[in-house]
C-alpha positions as CSV (number, residue, x, y, z in Angstrom):
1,X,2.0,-3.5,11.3
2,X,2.1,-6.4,9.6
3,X,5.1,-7.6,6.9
4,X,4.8,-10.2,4.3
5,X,8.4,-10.1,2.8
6,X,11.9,-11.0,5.0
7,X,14.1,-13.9,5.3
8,X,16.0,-15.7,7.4
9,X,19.1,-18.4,7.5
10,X,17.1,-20.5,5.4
11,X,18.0,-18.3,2.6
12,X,20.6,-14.7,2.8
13,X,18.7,-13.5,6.2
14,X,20.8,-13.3,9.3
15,X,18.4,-14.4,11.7
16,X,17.1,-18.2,12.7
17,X,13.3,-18.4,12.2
18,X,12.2,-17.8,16.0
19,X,14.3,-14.3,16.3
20,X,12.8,-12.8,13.3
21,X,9.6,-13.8,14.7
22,X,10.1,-12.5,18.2
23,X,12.0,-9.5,16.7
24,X,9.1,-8.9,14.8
25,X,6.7,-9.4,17.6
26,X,8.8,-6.7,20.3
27,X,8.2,-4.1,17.1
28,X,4.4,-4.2,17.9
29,X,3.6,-6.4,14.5
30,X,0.6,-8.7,14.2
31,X,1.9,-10.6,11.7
32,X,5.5,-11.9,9.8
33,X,5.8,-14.1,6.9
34,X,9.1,-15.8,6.2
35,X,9.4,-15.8,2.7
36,X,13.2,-17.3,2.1
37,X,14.4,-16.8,-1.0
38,X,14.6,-20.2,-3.5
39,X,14.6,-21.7,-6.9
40,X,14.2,-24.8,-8.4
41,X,17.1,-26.4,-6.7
42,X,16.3,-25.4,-3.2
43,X,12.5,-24.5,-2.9
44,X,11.6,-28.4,-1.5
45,X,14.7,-27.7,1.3
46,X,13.4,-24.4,2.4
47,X,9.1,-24.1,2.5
48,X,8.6,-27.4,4.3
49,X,11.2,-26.3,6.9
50,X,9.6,-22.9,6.8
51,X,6.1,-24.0,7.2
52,X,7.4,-26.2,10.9
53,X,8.7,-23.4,12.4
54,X,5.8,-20.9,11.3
55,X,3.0,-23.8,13.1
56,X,5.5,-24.8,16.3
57,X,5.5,-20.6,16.7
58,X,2.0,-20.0,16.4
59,X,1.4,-22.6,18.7
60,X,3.1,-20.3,21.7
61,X,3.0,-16.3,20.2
62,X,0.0,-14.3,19.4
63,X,2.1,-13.1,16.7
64,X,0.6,-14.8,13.4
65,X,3.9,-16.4,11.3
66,X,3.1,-16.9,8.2
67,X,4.9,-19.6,5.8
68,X,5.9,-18.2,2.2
69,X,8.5,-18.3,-0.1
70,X,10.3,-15.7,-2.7
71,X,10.8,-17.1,-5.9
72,X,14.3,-15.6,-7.1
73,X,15.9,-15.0,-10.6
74,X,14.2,-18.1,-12.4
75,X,13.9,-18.1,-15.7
76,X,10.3,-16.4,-16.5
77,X,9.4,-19.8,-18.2
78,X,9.4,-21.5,-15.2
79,X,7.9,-18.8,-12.6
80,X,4.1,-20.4,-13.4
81,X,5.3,-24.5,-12.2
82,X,7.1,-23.1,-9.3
83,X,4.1,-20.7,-7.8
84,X,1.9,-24.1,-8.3
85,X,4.8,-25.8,-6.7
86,X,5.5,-23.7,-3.6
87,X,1.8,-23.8,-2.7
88,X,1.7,-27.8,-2.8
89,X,4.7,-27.8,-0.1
90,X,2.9,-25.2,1.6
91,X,3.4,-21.7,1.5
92,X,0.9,-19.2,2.3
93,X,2.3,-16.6,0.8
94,X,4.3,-16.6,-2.6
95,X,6.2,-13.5,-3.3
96,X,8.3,-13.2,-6.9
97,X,11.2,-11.4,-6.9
98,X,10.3,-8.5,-9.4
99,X,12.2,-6.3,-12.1
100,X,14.4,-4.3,-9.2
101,X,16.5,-1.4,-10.7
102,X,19.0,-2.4,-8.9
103,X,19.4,-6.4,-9.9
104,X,19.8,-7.7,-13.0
105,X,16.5,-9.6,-13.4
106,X,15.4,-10.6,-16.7
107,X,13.1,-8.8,-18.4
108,X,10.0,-10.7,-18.4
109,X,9.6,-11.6,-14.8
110,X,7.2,-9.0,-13.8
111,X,5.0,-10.1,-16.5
112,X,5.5,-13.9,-16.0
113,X,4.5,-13.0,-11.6
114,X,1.1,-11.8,-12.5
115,X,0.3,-14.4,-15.1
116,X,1.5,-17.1,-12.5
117,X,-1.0,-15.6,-9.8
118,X,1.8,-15.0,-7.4
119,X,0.5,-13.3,-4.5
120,X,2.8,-10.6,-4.2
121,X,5.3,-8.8,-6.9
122,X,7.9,-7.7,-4.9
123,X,10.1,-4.5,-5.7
124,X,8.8,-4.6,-9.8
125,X,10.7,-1.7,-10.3
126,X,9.5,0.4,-13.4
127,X,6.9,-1.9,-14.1
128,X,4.9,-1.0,-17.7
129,X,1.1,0.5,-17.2
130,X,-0.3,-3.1,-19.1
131,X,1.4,-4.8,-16.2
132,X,-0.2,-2.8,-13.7
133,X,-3.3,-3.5,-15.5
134,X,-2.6,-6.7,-15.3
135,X,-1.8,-7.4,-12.3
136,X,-5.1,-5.3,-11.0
137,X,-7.5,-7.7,-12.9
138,X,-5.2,-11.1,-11.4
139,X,-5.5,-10.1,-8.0
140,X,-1.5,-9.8,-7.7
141,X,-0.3,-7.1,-4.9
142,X,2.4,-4.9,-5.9
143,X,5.2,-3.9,-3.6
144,X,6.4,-1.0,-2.0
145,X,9.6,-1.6,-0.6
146,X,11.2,-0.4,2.9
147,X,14.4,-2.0,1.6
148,X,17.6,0.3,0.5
149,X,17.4,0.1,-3.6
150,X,14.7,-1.6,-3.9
151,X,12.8,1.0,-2.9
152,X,14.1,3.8,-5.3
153,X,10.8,2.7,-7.9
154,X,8.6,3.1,-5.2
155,X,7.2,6.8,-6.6
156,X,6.8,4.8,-9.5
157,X,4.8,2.1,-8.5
158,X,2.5,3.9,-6.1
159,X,2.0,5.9,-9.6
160,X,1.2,3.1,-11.5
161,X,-0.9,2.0,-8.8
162,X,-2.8,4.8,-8.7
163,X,-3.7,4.7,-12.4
164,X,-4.7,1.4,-13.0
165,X,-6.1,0.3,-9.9
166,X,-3.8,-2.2,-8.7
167,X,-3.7,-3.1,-5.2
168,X,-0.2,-2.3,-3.0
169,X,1.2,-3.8,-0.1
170,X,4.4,-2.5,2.1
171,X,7.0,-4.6,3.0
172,X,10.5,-4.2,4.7
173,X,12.1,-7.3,2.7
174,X,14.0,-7.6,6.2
175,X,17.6,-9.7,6.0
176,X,19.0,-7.9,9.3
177,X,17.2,-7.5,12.5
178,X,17.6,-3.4,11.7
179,X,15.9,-3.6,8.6
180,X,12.3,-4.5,10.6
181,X,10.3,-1.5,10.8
182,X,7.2,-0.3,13.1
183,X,3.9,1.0,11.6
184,X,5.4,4.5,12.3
185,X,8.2,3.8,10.0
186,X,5.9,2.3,7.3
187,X,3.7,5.0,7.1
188,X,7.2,7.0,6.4
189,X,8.2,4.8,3.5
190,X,4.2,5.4,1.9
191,X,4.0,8.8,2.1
192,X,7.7,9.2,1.0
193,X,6.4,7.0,-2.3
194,X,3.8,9.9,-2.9
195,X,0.6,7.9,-1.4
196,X,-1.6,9.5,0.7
197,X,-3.1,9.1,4.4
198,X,-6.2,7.4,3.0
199,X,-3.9,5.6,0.1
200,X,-1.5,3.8,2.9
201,X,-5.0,2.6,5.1
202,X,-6.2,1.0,2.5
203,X,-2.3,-0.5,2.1
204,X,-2.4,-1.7,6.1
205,X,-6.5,-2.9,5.2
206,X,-4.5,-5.1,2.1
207,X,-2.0,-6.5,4.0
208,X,-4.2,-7.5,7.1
209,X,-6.5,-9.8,4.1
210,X,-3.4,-11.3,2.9
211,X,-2.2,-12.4,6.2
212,X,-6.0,-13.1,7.3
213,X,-6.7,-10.8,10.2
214,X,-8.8,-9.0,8.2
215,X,-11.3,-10.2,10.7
216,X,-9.3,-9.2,13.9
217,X,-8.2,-5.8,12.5
């Protein structure tokens, strides 16, 4: 298993860096990547923090920890400079915080993701078909979520998916060290999204190329 969306203190998590990672490592997963929410006003406080204690921990766990970052409720306008931005401080992995049915995110975000090349859109709720599309030609992984609300668009997504070709990943979007799943679990949460067998390997064969271990798999 393998989970490229939770957070920690640095953001609304619960957990310090080092217990996620060691929480995460006792559930049997490969790899975690901290991605903390932030905005404009707080994303130079949190990725270069982020990106220390991923390399002091993957000098002394196998478990990989992977520095990201989860760009939150900005303005659509601004999504593009702050993907760019969170890269240059260092994160690996840059999630945006997608069109949730159960947030008030303005309309425009999921749209604004893809164009920006985000890696990950995460929980894009009932994203349109031309977004799918979209986000299949950019390259931009779409999200199923493990987490409670988030996840009621998961049918949808795995739909949309499905018809346009656009690439998923799973994710627990962990804030509380119960909200970490196994790769039991996650299989769960993708066949309860309508994916099949075949549909959720090819999910875990996604995630393992985003987090690099596409080589050790």
């Amino acid at each position: 298993m393998i989970d490229l969306h939770t957070h920690t203190l640095f953001s609304d998590g619960e957990l310090l860096p080092s217990e996620l990672i060691r929480r995460a490592a006792h559930l049997g997963l490969r790899a975690v990547a901290l991605t903390d929410h932030a905005d404009m006003a707080t994303l130079e406080h949190v990725v270069p923090r982020v990106v220390r204690a991923c390399e002091e921990n993957n000098r002394q766990r196998p478990i990989r920890a992977i520095p990201g970052i989860e760009l939150t409720h900005l303005p659509p306008g601004l999504i593009g400079r702050y993907v760019a931005e969170a890269r240059r401080l260092g994160a690996r992995i840059v999630v945006v915080h997608g069109e949730s049915p159960v947030e008030p995110v303005e309309p425009g975000t999921n749209r604004a993701a893809i164009e920006a090349g985000a890696d990950i859109l995460s929980h894009p709720g009932l994203i349109s078909e031309e977004d799918a599309r979209l986000a299949a030609r950019r390259g931009v992984y779409l999200e199923i979520s493990a987490r409670k609300g988030h996840c009621l668009a998961n049918g949808h997504v795995a739909a949309m998916a499905r018809r346009t070709g656009a690439a998923l990943v799973l994710n627990t979007d962990a804030h509380a060290p119960s909200d970490l799943i196994d790769m039991g679990f996650a299989r769960t949460v993708a066949l309860g999204a309508g994916l099949t067998d075949e549909e959720f390997r090819t999910l875990v064969c996604n995630m393992e190329r985003l987090a690099g271990l596409e080589d050790r798999a």
